[in-house]
C-alpha positions in Angstrom: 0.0 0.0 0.0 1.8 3.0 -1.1 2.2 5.6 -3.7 3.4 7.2 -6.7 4.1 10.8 -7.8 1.5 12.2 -9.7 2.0 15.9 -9.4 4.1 18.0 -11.7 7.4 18.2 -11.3 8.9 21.6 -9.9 11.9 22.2 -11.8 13.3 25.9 -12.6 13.1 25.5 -16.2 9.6 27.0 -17.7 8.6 23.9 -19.0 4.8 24.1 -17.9 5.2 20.2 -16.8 7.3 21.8 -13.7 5.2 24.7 -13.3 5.3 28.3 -15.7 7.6 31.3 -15.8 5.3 33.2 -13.4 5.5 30.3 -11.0 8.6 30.4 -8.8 10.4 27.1 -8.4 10.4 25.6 -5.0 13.1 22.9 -3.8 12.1 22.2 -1.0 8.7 20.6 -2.8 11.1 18.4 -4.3 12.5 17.9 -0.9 9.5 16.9 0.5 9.1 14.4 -2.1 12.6 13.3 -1.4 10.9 12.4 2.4 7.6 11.0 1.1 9.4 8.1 -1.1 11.9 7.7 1.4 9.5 6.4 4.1 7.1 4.4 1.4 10.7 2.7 0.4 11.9 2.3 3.7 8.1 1.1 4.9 7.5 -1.3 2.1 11.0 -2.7 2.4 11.2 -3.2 6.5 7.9 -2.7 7.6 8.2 -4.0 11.0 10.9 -0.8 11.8 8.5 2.2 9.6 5.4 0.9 10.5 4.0 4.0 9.7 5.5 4.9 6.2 3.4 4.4 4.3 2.0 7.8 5.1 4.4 9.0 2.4 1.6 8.4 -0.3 -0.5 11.6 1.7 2.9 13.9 1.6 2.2 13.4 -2.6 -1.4 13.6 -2.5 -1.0 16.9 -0.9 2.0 18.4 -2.9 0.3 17.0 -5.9 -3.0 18.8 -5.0 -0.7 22.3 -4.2 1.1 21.9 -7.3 -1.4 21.5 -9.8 -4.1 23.9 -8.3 -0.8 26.4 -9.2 -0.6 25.6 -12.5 -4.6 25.6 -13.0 -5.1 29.0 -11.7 -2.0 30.2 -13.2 -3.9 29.2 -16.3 -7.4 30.2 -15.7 -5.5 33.7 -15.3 -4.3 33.7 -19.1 -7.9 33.9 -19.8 -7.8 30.5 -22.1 -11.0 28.9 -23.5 -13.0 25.7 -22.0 -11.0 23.7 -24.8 -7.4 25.2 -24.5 -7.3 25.1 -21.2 -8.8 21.2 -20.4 -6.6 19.9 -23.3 -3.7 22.0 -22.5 -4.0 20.8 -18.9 -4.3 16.8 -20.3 -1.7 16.9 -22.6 1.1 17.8 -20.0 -0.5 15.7 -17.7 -0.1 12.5 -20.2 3.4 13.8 -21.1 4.1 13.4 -17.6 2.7 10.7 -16.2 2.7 8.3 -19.1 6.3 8.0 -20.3 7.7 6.1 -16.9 4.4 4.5 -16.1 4.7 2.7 -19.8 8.5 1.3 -19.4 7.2 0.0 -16.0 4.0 -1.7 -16.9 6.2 -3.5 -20.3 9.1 -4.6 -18.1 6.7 -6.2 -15.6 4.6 -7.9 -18.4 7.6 -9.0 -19.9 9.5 -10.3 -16.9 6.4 -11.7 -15.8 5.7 -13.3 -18.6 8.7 -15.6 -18.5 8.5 -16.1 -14.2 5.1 -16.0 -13.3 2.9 -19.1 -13.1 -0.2 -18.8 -15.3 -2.3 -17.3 -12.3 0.0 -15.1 -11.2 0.2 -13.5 -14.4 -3.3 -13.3 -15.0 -3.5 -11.2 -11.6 -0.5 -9.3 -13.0 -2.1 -8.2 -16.6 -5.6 -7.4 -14.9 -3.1 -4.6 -12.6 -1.3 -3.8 -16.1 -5.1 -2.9 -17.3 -6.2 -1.6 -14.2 -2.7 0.6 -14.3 -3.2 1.9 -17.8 -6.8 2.7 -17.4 -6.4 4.1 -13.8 -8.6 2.4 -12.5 -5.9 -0.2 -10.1 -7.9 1.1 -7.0 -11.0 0.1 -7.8 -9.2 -3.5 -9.2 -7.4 -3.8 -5.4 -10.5 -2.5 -3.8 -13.0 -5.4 -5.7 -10.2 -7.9 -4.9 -9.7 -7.5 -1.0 -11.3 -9.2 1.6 -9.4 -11.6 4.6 -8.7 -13.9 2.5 -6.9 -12.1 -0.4 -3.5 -12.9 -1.6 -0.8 -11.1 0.3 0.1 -7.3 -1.3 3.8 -8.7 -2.1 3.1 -10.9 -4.9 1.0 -7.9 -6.8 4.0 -5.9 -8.3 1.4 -3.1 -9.4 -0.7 -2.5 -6.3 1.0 0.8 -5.6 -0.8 2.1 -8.4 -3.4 2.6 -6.4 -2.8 6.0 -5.5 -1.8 7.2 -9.1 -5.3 6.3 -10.0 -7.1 8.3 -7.5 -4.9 11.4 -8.5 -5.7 10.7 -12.5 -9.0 10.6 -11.3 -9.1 13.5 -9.1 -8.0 15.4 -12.1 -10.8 14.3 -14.0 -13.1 16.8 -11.8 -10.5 19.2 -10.7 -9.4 21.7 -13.6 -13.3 22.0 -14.4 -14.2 23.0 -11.2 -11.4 25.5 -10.7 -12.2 26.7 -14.2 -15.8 27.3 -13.8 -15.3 28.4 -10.1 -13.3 31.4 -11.3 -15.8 32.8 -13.4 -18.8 32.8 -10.6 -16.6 33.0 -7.3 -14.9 35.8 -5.9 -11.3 35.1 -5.5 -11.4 35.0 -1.6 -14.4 33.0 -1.4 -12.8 30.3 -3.7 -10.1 29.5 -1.1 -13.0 28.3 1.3 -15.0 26.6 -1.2 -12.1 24.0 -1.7 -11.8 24.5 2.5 -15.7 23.0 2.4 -15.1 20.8 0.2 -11.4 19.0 1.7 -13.6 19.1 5.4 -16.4 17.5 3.6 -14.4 14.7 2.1 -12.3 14.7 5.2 -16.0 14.1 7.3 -16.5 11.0 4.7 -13.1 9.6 5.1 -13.6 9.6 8.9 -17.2 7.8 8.8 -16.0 5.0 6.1 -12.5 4.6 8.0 -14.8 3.3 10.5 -17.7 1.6 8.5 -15.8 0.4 5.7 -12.0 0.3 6.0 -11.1 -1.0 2.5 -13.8 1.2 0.9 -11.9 4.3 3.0 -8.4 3.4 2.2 -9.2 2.9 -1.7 -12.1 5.3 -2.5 -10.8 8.5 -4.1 -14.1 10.4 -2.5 -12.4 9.6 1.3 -8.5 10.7 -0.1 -10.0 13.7 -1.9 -9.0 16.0 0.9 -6.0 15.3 1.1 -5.5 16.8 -2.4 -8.1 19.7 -1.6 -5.4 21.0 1.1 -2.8 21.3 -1.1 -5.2 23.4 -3.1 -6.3 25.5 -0.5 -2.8 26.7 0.1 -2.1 27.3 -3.7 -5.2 29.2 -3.7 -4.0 31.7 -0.8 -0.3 32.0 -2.3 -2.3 32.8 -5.4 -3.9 35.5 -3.9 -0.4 36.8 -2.3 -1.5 35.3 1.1 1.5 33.5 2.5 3.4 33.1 6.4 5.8 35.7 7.7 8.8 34.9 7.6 10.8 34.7 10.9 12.0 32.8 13.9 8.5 31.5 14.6 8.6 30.3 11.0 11.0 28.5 11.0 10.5 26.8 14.2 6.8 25.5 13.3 8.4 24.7 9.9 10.9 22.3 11.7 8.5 20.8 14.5 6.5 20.1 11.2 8.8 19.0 9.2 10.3 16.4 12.2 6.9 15.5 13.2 6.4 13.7 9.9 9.1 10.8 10.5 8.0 10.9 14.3 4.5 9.7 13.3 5.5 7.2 10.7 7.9 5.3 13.3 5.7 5.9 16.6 1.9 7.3 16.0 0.5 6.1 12.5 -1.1 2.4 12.5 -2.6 0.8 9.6 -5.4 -0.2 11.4 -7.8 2.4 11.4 -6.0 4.5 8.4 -6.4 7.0 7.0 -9.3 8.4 9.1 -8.0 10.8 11.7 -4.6 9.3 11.9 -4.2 11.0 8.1 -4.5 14.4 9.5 -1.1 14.6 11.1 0.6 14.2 8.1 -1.7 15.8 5.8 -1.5 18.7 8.1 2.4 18.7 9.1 3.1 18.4 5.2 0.8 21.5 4.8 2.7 23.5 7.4 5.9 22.8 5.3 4.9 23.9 1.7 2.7 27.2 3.7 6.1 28.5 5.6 7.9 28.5 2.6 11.5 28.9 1.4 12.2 31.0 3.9 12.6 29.0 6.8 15.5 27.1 7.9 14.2 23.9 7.5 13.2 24.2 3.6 15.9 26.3 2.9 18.9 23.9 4.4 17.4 20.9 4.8 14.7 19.9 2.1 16.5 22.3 -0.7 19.7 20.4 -0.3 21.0 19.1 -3.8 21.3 15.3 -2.8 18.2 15.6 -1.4 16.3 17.7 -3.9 17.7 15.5 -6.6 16.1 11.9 -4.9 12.9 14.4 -5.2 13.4 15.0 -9.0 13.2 11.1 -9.4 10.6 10.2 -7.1 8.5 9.2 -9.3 10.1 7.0 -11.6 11.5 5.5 -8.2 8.1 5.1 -6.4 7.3 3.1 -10.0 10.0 1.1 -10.0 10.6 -0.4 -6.3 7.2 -1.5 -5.3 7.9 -3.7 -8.6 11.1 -5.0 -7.4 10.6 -5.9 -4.3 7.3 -7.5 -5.4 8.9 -9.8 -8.1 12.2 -10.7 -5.4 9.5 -11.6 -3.2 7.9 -14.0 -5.2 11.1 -15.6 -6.0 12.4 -15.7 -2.2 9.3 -15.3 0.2 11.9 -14.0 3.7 14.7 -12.2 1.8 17.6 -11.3 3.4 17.8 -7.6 4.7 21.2 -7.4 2.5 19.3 -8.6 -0.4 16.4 -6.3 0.4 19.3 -3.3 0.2 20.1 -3.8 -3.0 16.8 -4.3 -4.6 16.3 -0.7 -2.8 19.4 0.0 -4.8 18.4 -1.4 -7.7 15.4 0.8 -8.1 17.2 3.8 -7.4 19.5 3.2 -10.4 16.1 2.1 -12.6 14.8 5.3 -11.4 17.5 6.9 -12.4 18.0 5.7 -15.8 13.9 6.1 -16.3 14.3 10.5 -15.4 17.1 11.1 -17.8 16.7 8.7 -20.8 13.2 8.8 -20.8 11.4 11.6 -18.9 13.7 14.2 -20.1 13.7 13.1 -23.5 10.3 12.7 -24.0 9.8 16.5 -22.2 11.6 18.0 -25.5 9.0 16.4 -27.6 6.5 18.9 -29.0 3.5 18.6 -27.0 1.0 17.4 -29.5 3.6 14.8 -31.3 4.6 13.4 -27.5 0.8 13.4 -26.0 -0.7 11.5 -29.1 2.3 9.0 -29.4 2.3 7.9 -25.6 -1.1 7.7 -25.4 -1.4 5.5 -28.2 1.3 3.3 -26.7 -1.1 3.5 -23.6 -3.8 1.9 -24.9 -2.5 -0.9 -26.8 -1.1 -1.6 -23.2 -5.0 -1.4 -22.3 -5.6 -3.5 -24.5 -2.9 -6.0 -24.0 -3.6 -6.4 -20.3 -7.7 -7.2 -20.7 -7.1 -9.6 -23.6 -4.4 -11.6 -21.6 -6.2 -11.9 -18.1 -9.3 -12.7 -20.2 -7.3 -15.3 -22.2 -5.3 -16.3 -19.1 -2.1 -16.0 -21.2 1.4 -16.9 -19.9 4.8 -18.1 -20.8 5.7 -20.7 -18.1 4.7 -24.0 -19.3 3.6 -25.7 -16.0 4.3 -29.7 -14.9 1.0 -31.8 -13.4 1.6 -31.1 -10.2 1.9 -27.2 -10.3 -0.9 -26.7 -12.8 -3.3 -28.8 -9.9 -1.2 -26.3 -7.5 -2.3 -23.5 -9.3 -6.1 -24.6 -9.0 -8.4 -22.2 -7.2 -9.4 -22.9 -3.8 -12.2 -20.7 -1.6 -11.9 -21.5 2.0 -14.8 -19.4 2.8 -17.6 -22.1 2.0 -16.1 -24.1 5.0 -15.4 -21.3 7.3 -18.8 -20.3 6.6 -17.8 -16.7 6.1 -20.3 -13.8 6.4 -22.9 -15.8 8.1 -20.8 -17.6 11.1 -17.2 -16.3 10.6 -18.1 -12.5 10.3 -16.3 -10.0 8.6 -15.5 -7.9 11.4 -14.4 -4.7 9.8 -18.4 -4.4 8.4 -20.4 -7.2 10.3 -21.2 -6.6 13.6 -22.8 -9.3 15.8 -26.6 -9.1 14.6 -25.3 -10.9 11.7 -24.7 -14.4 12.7 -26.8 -16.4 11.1 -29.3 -18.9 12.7 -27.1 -21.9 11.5 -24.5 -20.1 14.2 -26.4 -20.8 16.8 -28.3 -24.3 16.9 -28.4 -24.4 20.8 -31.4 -21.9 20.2 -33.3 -24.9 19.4 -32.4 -27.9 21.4 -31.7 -28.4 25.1 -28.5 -31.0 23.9 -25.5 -30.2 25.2 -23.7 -27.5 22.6 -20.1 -27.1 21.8 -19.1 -23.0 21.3 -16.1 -21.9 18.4 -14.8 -18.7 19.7 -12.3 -17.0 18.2 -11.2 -15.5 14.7 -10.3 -18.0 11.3 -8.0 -19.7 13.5 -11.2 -20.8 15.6 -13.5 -20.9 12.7 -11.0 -23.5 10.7 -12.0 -26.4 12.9 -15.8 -26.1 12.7 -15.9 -28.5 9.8 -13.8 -31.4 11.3 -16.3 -30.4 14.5 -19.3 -30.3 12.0 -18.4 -33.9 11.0 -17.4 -35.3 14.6 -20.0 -33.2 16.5 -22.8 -35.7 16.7 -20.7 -38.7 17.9 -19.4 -36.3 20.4 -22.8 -35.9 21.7 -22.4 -32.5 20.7 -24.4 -29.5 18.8 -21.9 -26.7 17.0 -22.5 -23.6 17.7 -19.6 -21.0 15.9 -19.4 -17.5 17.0 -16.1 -16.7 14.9 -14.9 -12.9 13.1 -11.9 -12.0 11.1 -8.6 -10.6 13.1 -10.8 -11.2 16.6 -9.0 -13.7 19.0 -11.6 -14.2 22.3 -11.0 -11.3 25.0 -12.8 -9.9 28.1 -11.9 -5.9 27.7 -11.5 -3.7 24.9 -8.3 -4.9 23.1 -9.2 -4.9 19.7 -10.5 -1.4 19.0 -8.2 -0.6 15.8 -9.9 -4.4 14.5 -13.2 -2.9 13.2 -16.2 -4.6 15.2 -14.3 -7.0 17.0 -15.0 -5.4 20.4 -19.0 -5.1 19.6 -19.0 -9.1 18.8 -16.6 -10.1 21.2 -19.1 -8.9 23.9 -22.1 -10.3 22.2 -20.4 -13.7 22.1 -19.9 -13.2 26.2 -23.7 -12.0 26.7 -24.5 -15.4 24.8 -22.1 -17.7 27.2 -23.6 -16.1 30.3 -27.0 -16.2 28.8 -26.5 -20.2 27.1 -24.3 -21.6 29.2 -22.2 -23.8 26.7 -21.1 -27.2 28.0 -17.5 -26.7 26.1 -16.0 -24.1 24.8 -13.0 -24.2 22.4 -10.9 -21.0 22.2 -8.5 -20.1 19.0 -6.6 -17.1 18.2 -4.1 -14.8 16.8 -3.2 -14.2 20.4 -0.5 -11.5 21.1 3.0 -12.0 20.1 4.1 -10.8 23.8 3.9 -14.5 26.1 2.8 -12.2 29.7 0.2 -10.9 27.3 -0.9 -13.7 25.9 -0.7 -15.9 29.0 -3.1 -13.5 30.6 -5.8 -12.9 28.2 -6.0 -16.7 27.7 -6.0 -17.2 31.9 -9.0 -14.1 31.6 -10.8 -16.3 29.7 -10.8 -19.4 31.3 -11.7 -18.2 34.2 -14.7 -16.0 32.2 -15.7 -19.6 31.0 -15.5 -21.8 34.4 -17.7 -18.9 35.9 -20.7 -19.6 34.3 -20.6 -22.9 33.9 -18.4 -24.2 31.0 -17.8 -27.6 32.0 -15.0 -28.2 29.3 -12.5 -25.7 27.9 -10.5 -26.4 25.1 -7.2 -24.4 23.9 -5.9 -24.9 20.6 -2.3 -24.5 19.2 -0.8 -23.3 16.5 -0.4 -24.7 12.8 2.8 -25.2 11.6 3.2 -21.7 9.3 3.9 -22.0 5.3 4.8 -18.7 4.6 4.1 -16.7 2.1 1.9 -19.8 0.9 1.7 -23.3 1.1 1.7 -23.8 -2.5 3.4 -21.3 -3.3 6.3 -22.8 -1.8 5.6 -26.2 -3.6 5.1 -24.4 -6.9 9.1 -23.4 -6.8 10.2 -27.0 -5.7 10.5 -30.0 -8.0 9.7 -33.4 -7.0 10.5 -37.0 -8.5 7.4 -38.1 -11.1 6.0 -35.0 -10.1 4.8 -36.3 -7.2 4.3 -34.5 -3.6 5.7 -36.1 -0.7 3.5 -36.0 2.3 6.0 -34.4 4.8 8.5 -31.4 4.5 10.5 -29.6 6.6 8.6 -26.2 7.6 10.6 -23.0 6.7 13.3 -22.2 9.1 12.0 -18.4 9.6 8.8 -19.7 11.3 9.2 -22.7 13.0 11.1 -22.3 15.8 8.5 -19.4 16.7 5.6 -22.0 16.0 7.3 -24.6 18.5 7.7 -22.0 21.1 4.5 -21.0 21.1 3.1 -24.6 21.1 5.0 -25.3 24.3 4.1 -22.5 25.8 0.4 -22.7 25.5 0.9 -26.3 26.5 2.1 -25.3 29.7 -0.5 -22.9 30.3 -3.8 -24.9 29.6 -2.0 -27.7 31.8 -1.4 -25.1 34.5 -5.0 -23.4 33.6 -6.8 -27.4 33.9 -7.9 -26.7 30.7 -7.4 -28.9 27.8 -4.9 -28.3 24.8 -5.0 -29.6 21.4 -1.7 -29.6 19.4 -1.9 -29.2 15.8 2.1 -29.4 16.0 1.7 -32.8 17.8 -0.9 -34.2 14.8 0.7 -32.5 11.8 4.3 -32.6 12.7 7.1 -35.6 12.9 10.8 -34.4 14.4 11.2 -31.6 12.1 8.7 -32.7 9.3 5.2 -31.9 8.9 1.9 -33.1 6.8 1.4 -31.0 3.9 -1.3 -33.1 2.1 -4.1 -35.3 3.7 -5.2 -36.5 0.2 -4.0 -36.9 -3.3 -6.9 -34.3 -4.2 -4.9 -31.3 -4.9 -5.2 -28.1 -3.6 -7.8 -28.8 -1.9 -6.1 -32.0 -0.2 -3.7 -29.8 1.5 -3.7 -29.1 4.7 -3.2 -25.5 4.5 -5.4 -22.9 2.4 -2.6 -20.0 2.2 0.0 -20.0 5.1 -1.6 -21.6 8.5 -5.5 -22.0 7.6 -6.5 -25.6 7.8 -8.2 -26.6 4.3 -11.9 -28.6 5.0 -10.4 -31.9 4.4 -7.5 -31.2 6.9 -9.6 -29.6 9.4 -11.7 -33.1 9.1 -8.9 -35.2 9.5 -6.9 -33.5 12.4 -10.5 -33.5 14.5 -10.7 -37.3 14.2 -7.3 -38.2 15.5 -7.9 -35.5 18.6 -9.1 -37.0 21.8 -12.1 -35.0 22.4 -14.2 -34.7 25.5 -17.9 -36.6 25.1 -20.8 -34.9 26.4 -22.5 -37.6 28.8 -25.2 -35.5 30.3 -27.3 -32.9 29.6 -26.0 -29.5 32.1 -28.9 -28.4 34.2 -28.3 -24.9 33.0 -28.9 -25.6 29.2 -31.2 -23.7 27.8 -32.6 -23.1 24.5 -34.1 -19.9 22.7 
């Protein structure tokens, strides 16, 4: 998740593509660009140190948004028609933006086209379309859901935000346009005020309703863009800060709270929403100071620095690809070899500015817009026809072709009806199926927990009667079981995690199996678990069940079989699980033991059923992929879920509790 450039570049040339005579160039924008693609590489790269960088993509939206507002009303002022101004405006928008985006989205189809399996390029061309249309946010947007493939093995997801600046701009030039000729200068600056508070008010509401929708929808970024135009307008007016000691200071606090946020303050969850405003509005504080302060003149106007800014966007283009495709080739890179792909796309970057952006810049207008947009859509056209066609060059072997089969966990999980989507399901949403203790006074088994939970209900759904046993599954995305609060930044896992408590106290399960993504931190884990139990044994749960962890296939299961070759072209049924995650997985196994023995609850180990010494099941049937045992990286696949149940030693319900009760 990240960002291009899609703003004009500031250069001190008059080429209107950096901005026109009358327009004073600025180095410390570039600076600021410099920072912006700085913390989406660095982010993207080592997330778990930058959590926060990805914030970078709102430093562009709103220098993109001051930038071209200046060169719009620059334009409006030189009194141009409706015509020559809209198709002077697109033209050096398509000479910008389209030269660099083109070599990028023909080197990935190419390279793709001789590494990807068939699938993989399939998802790649429909980006490649989505790219040249600019439309990748609504493709990302109609793709996501929990179980989505992971963001690193789409090398043209960062288009995203390129998409909702293209079309921002659809909207944008008219309005200004139209604006000027009914609107008072003064007034204009807080028309785009109302309207960046009004999208800002939308992005808030959707942040919270509708994460996905929020994070992709150019209605909730709109703002962003809409301060960046709100200072243009006021510097077009001759409105800008003193300049002074106070300046300068604000201008630094601004400038250093930016990096601040994106290592300590900024979480995904929950973004953008409020959290956007720090950065929106620190960024702001930067370009509205001005030159004149300390900060923009010695630190963002430095040459180095001004010059990473000059190719930001050609670099924002180009490393998101990289790292995508090494990825895909090596799932845990090495931080070295993580360095040099960073390197890497610096010199692509590089090479992309001066023998092709430059170049193409001394192109008459007409002859370059016409030619790259031509080029543009046979792109277009190539990326529909081969993700229609499901074209590729890798010629795959039996095994990997059944590897490359589709498989939907969500039929078995029983997703959106017992296994909620939590960031836009609340609890009124389980279905009736959920609960079938409403109906019976039979002994009831309870799923809590989030997919980790809801992967065992159909080896319970096929064991559950010769148990003695009715299922009941009260199970939501990224929501382990807890007693307080924990999980505000996890949509409605709070609002369904009560509910699921009012229901024990209320139903009174007779067992009770808990799963989870618990906490990383042990003391943190150990007590939410010990909450729990002793929530359960309360009211009346006379069996508790804690399960363990699944030996962990990252990035994918089959992914990682898709790379190996194997005799006849035939899996084996154990391999060794990668070395990055299983020493973790043990450890946490053991400990969890130890604490359901010490709790008196039980504990069932999927490492003790799925594991040998250091091997581990990675098939229960010769019915491939869905014969697997895992779905993606951990999840148990039906079939696996139904065998691992049958070899567990379950408790059988004998009697009938007193305190059952039905309806």
């Amino acid at each position: 998740m990240s960002t291009g450039v899609a703003g004009l570049r500031t250069a001190p040339s008059g080429d209107y593509d950096a901005s026109p005579r009358s327009l004073s160039y600025r180095p410390d924008i570039d600076g600021l660009r410099a920072l912006a693609v700085g913390l989406v590489l660095l982010y993207h790269a080592f997330p778990s140190y930058l959590r926060g960088g990805f914030i970078g993509v709102d430093i562009f939206f709103v220098i993109s948004g001051y930038l071209i507002t200046r060169v719009l009303l620059e334009s409006r002022s030189r009194g141009l028609s409706v015509i020559a101004y809209v198709s002077t405006f697109y033209k050096h928008r398509v000479r910008r933006i389209f030269p660099a985006l083109i070599v990028v989205l023909i080197a990935c189809a190419a390279y793709g086209w001789f590494k990807l399996f068939p699938a993989d390029y399939e998802s790649l061309t429909k980006y490649t379309a989505g790219g040249a249309g600019f439309v990748t946010n609504f493709v990302a947007w109609s793709e996501a859901g929990y179980f989505d493939q992971s963001a690193d093995s789409k090398p043209l997801l960062h288009l995203w935000s390129l998409a909702i600046e293209e079309q921002f701009y659809i909207v944008w030039p008219l309005l200004i346009l139209f604006s000027g000729r009914f609107i008072r200068a003064k007034y204009f600056s807080w028309l785009l005020g109302g309207l960046a508070v009004a999208s800002l008010a939308y992005c808030i509401y959707v942040t919270s309703a509708n994460p996905t929708l929020a994070y992709y929808s150019p209605l909730s970024r709109g703002w962003e863009l809409a301060v960046g135009g709100v200072l243009a307008s006021l510097h077009a007016r001759g409105i800008s800060a003193r300049r002074g000691v106070p300046s300068s200071v604000i201008s630094v606090v601004a400038l250093a709270s930016i990096p601040i946020a994106a290592l300590f303050v900024i979480n995904e969850a929950g973004f953008p929403g409020w959290q956007a405003v720090l950065p929106v509005a620190a960024t702001a504080a930067v370009i509205w100071f001005g030159t004149g302060t300390w900060a923009n003149r010695r630190i963002l106007s430095w040459r180095p620095i001004v010059y990473v800014g000059l190719i930001s966007y050609p670099l924002y283009l180009w490393h998101w690809v990289v790292l995508s495709f090494l990825r895909i080739q090596n799932p845990q890179p090495p931080g070295v070899l993580l360095l040099v792909a960073l390197g890497a796309s610096v010199v692509l970057a590089a090479a992309t500015y001066h023998f092709v952006e430059r170049p193409v810049k001394r192109i008459p207008l007409g002859r370059a817009s016409i030619a790259v947009v031509s080029v543009m859509a046979v792109i277009l056209a190539f990326g529909i026809t081969a993700s229609a066609l499901h074209l590729s060059g890798v010629k795959l072997t039996t095994t990997q072709a059944a590897l490359s089969k589709a498989y939907d966990p969500e039929p078995a999980y029983r997703f959106q009806k017992c296994f909620l989507d939590s960031a836009t399901q609340t609890s009124v949403d389980f279905a009736s199926e959920c609960d079938q203790s409403a109906t019976t006074s039979k002994p009831s088994l309870l799923l809590w927990g989030d997919s980790l939970a809801a992967q065992l209900y159909p080896g319970f759904a096929a064991r559950g009667s010769s148990l003695g046993y009715v299922i009941d599954q009260r199970t939501a995305t990224s929501c382990p079981p807890a007693l307080d609060n924990s999980y505000s930044d996890r949509g409605n896992c709070n609002e369904i995690n009560a509910a699921t408590r009012a229901y024990i106290e209320k139903r009174r399960p007779t067992s009770v199996l808990i799963n989870g993504r618990w906490p990383v931190d042990e003391r943190v884990r150990s007590a939410q678990i010990t909450s729990i139990v002793a929530f359960l044994r309360a009211n009346g749960v006379q069996s508790i069940e804690l399960v363990g962890p699944a030996p962990d296939w990252v990035p994918t299961l089959r992914g990682n079989l898709q790379q190996m070759h194997f005799p006849g072209n035939i899996l084996p049924d154990y391999l060794t699980p990668p070395a990055s995650t299983w020493p973790t997985t043990t450890a946490v196994d053991a400990s969890l033991r130890k604490l359901a023995g010490g709790l008196g609850a039980g504990y069932l180990s999927l490492v003790d059923k799925l594991c040998k010494a250091n091997e581990c099941l990675i098939r229960v049937s010769s019915d491939i992929p869905s014969g697997l045992v895992t779905s993606d990286h951990d999840h148990l696949t039906a079939q696996a879920s139904t065998r691992v149940l049958k070899s567990f030693d379950l408790p059988v319900a004998t009697a009938e509790p007193g305190a059952q009760t039905g309806g």
